[in-house]
C-alpha positions in Angstrom: -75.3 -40.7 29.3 -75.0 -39.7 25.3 -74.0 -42.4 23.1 -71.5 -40.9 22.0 -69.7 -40.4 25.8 -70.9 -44.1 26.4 -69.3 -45.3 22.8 -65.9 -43.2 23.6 -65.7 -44.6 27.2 -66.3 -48.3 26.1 -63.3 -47.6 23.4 -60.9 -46.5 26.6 -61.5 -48.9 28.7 -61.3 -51.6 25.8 -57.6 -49.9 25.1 -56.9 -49.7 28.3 -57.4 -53.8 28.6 -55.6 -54.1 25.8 -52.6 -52.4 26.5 -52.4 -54.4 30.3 -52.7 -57.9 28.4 -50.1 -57.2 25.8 -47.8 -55.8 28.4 -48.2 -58.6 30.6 -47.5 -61.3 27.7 -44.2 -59.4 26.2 -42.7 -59.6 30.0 -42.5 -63.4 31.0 -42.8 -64.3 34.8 -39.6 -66.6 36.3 -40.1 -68.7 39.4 -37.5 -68.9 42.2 -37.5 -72.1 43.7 -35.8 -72.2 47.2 -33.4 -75.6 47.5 -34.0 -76.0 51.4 -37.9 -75.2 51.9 -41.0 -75.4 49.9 -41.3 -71.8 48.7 -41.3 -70.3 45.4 -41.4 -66.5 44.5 -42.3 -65.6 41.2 -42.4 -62.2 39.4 -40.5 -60.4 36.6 -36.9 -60.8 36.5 -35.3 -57.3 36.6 -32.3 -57.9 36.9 -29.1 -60.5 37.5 -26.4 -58.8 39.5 -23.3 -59.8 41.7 -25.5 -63.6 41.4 -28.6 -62.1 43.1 -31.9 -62.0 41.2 -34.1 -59.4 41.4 -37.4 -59.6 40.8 -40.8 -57.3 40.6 -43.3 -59.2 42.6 -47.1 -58.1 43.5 -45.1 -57.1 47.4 -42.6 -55.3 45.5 -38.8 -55.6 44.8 -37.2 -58.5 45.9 -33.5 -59.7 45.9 -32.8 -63.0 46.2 -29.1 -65.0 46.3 -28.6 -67.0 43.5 -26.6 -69.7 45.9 -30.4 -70.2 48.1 -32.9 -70.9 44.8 -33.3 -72.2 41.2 -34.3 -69.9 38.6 -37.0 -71.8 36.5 -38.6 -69.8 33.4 -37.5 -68.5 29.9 -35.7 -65.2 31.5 -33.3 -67.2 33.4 -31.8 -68.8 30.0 -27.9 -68.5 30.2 -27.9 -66.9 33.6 -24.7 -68.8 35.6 -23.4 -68.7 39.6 
């Protein structure tokens, strides 16, 4: 491979790692803690709506009632039942 290609290749992938690490750091995970079993979800909160949480998770799209869990992390600041 020419230096050049190898030089411009190394410069997108080093971009491209960039990009995902500053993404992932401006969008803080929560943790949702259930109150009657040992199980936590986390992911990125989404949304608060009608006191369900939603939240991006590696599965997917989750909804979660606010009455089953506690929200623990800096997204769920000043979110009330």
């Amino acid at each position: 491979m020419p230096q050049n290609l190898l030089g411009a290749a190394s410069a997108v992938v080093l971009s491209i790692t960039a990009f995902a690490i500053s993404t992932s750091a401006a969008t803080p995970e929560v943790a949702l803690t259930f109150h009657d079993v040992e199980l936590s979800i986390t992911g990125q909160l989404t949304r608060y709506i009608d006191q369900v949480y939603i939240i991006q998770t590696n599965e997917g799209l989750l909804h979660v009632p606010a009455v089953l869990v506690d929200c623990i992390g800096k997204d769920c600041e000043g979110l009330t039942l």
